[in-house]
C-alpha positions as CSV (number, residue, x, y, z in Angstrom):
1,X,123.6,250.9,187.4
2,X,122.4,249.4,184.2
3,X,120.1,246.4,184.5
4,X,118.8,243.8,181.2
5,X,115.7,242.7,182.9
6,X,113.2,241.6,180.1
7,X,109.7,242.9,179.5
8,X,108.3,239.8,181.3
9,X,110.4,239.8,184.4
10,X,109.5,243.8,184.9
11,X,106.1,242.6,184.4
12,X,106.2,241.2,188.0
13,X,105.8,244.3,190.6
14,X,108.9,243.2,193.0
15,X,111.1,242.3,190.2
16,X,110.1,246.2,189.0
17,X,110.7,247.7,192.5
18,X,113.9,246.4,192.7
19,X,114.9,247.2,188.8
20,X,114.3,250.9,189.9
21,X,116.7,250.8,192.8
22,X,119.1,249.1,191.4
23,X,119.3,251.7,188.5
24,X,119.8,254.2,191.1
25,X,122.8,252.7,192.4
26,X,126.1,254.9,191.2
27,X,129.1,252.5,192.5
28,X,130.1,255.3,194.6
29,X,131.0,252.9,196.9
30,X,130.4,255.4,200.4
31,X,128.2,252.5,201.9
32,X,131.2,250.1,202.1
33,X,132.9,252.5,204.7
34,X,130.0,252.5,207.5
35,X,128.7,248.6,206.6
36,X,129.5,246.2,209.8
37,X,130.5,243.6,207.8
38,X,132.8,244.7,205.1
39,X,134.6,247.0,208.0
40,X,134.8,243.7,210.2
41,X,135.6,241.4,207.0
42,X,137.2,243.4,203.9
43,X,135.0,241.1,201.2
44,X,133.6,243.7,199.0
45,X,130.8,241.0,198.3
46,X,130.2,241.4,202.1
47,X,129.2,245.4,201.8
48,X,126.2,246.9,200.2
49,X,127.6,247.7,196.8
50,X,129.1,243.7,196.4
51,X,125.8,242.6,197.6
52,X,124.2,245.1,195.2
53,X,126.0,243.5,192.4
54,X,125.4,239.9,193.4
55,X,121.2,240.6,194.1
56,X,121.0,242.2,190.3
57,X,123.0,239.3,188.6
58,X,120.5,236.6,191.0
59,X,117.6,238.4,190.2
60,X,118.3,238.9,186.4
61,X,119.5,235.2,185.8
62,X,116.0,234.3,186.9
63,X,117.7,231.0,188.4
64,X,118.0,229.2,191.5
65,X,120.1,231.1,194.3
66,X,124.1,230.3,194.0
67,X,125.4,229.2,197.0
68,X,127.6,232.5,197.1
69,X,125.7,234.8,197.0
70,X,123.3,232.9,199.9
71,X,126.4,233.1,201.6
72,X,126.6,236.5,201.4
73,X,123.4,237.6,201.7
74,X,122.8,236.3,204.9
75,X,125.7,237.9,206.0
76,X,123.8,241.2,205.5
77,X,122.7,242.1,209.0
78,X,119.3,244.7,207.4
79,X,121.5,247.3,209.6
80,X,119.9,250.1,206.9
81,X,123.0,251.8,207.9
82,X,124.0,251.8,203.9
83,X,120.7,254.2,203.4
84,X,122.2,256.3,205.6
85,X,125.2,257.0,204.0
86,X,123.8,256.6,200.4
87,X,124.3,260.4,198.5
88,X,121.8,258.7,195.7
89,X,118.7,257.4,198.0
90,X,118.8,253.6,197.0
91,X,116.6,252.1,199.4
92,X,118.4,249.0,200.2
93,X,115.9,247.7,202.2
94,X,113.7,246.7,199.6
95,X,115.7,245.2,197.9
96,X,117.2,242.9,200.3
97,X,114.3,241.9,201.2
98,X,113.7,241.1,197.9
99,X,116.9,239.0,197.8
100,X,115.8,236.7,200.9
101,X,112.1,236.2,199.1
102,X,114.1,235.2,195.9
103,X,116.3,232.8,197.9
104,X,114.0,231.3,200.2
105,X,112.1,230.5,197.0
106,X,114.6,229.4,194.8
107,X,117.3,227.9,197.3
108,X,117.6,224.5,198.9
109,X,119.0,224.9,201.9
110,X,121.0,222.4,204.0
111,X,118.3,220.1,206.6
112,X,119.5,221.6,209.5
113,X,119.2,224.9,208.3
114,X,116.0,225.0,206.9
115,X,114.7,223.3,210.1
116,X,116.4,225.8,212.6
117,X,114.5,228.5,210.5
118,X,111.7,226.7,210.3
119,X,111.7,226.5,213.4
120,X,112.6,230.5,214.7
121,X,110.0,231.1,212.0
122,X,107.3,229.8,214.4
123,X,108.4,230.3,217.7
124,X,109.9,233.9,218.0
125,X,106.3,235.1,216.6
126,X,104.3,233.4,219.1
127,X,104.9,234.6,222.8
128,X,103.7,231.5,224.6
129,X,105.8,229.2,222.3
130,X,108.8,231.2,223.0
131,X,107.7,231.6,226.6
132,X,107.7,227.3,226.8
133,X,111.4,227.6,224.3
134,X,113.2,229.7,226.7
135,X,112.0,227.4,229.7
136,X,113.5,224.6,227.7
137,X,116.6,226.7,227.0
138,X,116.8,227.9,230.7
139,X,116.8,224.2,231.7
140,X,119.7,223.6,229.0
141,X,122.1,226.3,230.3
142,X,124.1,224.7,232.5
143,X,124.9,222.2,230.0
144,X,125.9,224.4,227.0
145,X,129.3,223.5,227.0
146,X,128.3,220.2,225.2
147,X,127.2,222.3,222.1
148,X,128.4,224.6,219.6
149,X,127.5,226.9,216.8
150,X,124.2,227.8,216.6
151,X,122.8,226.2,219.0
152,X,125.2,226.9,221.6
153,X,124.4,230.6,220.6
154,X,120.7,230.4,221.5
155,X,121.5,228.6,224.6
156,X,124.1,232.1,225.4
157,X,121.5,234.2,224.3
158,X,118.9,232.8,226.6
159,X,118.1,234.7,229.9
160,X,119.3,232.5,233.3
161,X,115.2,233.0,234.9
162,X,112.1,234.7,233.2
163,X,110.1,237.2,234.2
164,X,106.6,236.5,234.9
165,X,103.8,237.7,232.2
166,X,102.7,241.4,232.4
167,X,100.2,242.3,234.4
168,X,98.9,245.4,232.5
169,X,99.5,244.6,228.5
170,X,97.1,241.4,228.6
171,X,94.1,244.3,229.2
172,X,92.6,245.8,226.4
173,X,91.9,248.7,227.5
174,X,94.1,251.0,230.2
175,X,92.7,254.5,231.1
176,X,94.4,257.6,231.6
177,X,94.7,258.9,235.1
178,X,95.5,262.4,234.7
179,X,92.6,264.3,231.9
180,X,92.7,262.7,228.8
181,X,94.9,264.2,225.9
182,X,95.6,261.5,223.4
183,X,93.9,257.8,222.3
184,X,97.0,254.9,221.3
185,X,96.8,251.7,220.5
186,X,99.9,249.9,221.7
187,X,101.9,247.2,219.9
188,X,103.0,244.8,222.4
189,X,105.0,242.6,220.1
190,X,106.4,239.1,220.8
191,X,109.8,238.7,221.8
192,X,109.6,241.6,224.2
193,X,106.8,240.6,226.1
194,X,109.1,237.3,227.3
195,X,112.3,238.6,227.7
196,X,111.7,241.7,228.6
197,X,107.5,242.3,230.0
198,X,108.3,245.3,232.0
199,X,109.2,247.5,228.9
200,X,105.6,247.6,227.8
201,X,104.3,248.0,231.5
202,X,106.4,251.0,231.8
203,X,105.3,252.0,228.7
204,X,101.4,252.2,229.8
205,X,102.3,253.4,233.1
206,X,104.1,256.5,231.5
207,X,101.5,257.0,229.1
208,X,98.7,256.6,231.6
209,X,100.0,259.0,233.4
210,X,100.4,261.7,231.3
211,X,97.1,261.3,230.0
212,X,97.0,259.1,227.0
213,X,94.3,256.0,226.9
214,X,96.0,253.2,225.7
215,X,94.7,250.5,223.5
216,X,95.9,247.0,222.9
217,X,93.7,245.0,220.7
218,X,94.4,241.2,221.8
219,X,94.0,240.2,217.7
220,X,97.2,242.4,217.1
221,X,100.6,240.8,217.8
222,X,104.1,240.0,216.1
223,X,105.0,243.0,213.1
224,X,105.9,240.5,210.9
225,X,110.0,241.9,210.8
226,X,111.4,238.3,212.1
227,X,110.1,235.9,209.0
228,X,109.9,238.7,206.4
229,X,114.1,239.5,207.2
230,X,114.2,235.5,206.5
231,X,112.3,235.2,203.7
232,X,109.4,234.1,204.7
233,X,107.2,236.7,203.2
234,X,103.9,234.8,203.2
235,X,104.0,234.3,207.1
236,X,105.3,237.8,207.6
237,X,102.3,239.0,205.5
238,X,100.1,236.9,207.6
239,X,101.0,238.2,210.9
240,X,100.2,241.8,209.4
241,X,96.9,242.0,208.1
242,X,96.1,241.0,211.8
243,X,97.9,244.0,213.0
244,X,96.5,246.0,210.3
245,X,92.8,244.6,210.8
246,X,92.7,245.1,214.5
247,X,94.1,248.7,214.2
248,X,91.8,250.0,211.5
249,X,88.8,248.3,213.7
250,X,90.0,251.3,216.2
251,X,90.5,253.9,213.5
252,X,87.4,253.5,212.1
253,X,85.5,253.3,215.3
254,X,86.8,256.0,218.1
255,X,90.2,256.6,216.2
256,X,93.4,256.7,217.2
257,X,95.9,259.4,217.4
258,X,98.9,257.1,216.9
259,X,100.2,253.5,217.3
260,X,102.6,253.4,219.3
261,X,105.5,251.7,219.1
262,X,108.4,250.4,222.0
263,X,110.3,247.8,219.9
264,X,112.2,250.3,217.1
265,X,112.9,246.2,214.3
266,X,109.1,246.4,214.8
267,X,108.5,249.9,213.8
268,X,110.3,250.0,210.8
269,X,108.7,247.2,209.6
270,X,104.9,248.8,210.4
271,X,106.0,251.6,208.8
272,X,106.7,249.4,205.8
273,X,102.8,248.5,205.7
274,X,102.5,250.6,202.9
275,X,104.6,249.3,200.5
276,X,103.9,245.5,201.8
277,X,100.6,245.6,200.8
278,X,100.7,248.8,197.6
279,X,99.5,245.9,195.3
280,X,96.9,244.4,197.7
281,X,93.2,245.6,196.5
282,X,92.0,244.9,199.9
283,X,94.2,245.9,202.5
284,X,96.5,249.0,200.7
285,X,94.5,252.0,201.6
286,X,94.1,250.7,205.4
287,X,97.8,249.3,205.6
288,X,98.8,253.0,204.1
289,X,96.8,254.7,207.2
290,X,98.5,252.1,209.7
291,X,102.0,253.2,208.5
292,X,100.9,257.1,208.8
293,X,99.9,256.5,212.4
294,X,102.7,254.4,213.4
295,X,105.5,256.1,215.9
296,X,107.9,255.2,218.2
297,X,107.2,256.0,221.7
298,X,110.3,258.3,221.5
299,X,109.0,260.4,218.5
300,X,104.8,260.5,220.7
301,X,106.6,261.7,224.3
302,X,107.5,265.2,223.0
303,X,104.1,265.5,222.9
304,X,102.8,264.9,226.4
305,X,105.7,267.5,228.3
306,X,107.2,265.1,230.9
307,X,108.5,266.6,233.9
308,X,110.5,265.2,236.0
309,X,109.0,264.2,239.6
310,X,111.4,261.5,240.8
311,X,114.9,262.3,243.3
312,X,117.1,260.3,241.2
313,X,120.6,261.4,241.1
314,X,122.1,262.6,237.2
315,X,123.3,259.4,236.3
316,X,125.7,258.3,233.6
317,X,124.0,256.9,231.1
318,X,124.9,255.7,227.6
319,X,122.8,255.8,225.0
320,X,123.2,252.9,222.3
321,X,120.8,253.9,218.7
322,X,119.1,250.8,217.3
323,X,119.9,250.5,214.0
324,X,116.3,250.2,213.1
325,X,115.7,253.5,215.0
326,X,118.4,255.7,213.8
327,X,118.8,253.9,209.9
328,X,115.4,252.3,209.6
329,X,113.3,255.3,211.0
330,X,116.0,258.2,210.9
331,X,115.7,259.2,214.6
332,X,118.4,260.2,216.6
333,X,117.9,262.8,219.0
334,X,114.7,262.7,220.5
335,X,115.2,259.7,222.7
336,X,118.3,261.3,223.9
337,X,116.7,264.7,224.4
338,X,114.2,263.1,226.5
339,X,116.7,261.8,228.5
340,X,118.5,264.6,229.1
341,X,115.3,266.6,230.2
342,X,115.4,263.8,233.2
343,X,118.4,265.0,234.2
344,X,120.7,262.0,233.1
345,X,124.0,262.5,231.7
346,X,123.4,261.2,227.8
347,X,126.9,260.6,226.4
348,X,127.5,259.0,222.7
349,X,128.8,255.4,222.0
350,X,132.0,255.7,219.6
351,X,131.0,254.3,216.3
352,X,127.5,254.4,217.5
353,X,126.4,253.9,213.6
354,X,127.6,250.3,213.5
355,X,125.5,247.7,214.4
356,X,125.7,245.9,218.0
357,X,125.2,242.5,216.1
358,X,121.6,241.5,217.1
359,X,119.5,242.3,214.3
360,X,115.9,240.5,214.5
361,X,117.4,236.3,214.2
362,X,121.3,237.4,213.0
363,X,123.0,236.7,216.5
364,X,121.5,233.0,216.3
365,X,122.0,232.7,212.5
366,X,125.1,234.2,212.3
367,X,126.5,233.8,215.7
368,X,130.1,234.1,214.7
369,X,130.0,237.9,213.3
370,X,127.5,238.8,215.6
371,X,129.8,238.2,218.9
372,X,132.4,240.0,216.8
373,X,129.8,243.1,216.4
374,X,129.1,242.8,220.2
375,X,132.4,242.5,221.5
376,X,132.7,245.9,219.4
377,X,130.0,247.6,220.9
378,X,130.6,246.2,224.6
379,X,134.5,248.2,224.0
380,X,133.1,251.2,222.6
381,X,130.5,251.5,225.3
382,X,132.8,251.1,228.0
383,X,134.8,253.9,227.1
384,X,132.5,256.0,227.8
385,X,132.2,254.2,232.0
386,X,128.6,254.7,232.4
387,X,126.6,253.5,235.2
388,X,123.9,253.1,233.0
389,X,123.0,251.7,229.2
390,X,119.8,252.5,227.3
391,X,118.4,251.7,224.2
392,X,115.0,251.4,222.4
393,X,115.0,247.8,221.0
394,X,114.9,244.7,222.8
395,X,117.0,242.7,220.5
396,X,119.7,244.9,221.3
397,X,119.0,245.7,225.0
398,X,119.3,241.4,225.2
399,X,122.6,241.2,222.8
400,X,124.2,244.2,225.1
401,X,123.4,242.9,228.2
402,X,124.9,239.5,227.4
403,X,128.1,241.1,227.1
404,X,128.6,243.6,230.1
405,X,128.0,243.3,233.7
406,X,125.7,246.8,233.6
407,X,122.3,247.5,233.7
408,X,120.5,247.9,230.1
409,X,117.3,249.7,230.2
410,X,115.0,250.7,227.9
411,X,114.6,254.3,227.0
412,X,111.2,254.4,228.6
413,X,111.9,252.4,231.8
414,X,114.6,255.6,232.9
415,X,111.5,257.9,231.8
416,X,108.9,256.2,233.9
417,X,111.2,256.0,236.6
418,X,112.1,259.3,236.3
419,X,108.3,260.6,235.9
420,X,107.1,258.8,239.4
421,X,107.1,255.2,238.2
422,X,108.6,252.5,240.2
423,X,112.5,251.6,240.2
424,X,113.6,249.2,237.6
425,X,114.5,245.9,238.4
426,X,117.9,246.3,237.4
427,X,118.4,249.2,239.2
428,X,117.2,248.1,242.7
């Protein structure tokens, strides 16, 4: 693609990253055939190569946002599933990210929409807030018929009862009971440990097990992923250097042989830390070593050889792929190997590429495609009648579950289970 950005704009590093992918763009045009939105809308300007065109023109202008391509743009779910399919290795992601910084900067939204993000912006990073949110939403269900839009969406989205706190990820420090093989640290994140507290419990217990002392520093927290994919770069940055402090504090004193990873939004975004902060003279070299070390607890488990110790019958179980696990992070069969070495019966979702609709804030920004996207995935999952539904990202474990009467597990839950660990909830 050929781009007229002047000398000054390239002297400004993003506007420079983003020149470069742009220029690798060829109009081929194969990312409009596996993009959720242009499939489930036919806009061109709703696909990668229209947004493509509408994020160089924004960016070039050196202007205020139009109200288009806003439009547009937020329709962009950060899916990555255009970097899949790309023959010419334009990292979209970058530059979409770009895009929101741009508009957030340069674009005044409407009052209720600025305050709604706003107001996400705050909450979904800080567990306790979100804790004392849902309450309030929980309270509200029963009298969601009076609303719509939006906020009608969050009060959907919102579980009927929560879970108490975890007992295990609120200690620092969790040693292994069988010999000691590996040394973790553990991201927790936010969301997760409210909706969903017995995914990282699991997650220690398996670990623990198989000999792997796990670390959670209580200065590390939220990835960053839920303002950066709205804009809000400054916050997201915020929220990182803590991560990247506390888990370089643990490097640099009795190391670490990975970070591990439960929440596949989060790990693409830690895996980012590199690029975030390439023009920080403080933080790059350390936020380049957190991004080496950081895995997703299906790429570590290969590692530790899990056998299978539980009498659980071979269930049928289908196995949904993030978006952010199998675009984002390009894995794809480990989780479902490790699965199968349990002794479930893995099958594959039809159109398992496109996105169930979730994606970080998108079901409560964009509620209208996203229940289009779900009602899409619910179909394509029940053809395949499984007993059971796993994935490895609790955004999408939450959208899913809202829209079938099955149980949706996290990959690791089914592994704990299956290694001695107690029965899931949803299962008893």
């Amino acid at each position: 693609m050929k781009t007229e950005f002047s000398l000054v704009q390239l002297a400004d590093p993003k506007i420079s990253r983003s020149n470069e992918i742009l220029r690798n763009c060829v109009h081929c045009g194969f990312c409009t055939a596996t993009c959720p939105t242009y499939t489930e809308l036919g806009d061109e300007r709703d696909s990668p190569r229209g947004r493509i065109y509408l994020i160089q023109q924004m960016l070039e202008s050196d202007e205020p946002a139009p109200a288009s391509t806003v439009t547009h743009i937020d329709r962009c779910l950060s899916c990555l599933s255009c970097m899949t399919t790309c023959p010419s290795g334009v990292h979209y992601m970058h530059l979409v990210d770009h895009a929101r910084q741009y508009i957030e900067e340069t674009c005044e939204r409407p009052v209720f929409d600025r305050f709604l993000r706003g107001i996400l912006g705050v909450i979904l990073p800080r567990p306790n807030l979100f804790r004392l949110a849902l309450i309030g939403a929980v309270l509200a269900k029963p009298f969601k018929g009076l609303f719509r839009g939006r906020v009608r969406a969050m009060l959907d989205m919102a579980p009927s009862t929560l879970e108490p706190p975890s007992a295990l990820d609120g200690i620092e420090q969790h040693a292994p009971i069988a010999p000691r093989k590996k040394r973790v640290a553990l991201m927790t994140g936010c969301a997760q440990k409210v909706l969903a507290p017995d995914i990282n419990d699991a997650t220690i217990r398996l670990l623990t097990r198989h000999g792997v002392e796990v670390i959670i520093p209580k200065a590390a927290g939220c990835c960053g992923a839920l303002p950066l994919h709205m804009g809000k770069e400054d916050g997201a940055l915020d929220l990182a250097r803590q991560n990247i402090r506390a888990w370089s504090e643990e490097i640099d004193g009795k190391g670490l042989d990975a970070i591990l990873i439960n929440t596949s939004g989060c790990g693409t975004t830690v895996k980012d830390y590199g690029h975030l902060f390439e023009n920080d003279t403080e933080l790059s070299v350390q936020a380049a070593a957190v991004a080496e070390l950081a895995c997703d607890i299906t790429e570590f488990l290969p590692q530790l050889a899990l056998q299978k110790t539980a009498d659980i019958p071979p269930l049928k179980v289908a196995y949904h792929s993030a978006c952010s696990l199998q675009h984002g992070q390009k894995i794809k069969e480990p989780p479902k190997q490790l699965l199968a070495a349990m002794d479930f019966q893995v099958m594959d979702i039809p159109e398992s590429h496109i996105c169930c609709g979730s994606a970080g804030t998108y079901n409560l920004l964009q509620p209208e495609m996203s229940g289009k996207l779900k009602a899409r995935k619910v179909a394509n999952i029940a053809k395949t009648n499984p007993e059971i539904i796993a994935a490895g990202n609790i955004g999408c474990i939450a959208q899913i579950a809202s829209g079938m009467d099955l149980p949706v597990l996290h990959t690791v839950q089914l592994l704990d289970w299956a290694t001695g660990g107690p029965t899931p909830d949803q299962l008893k």
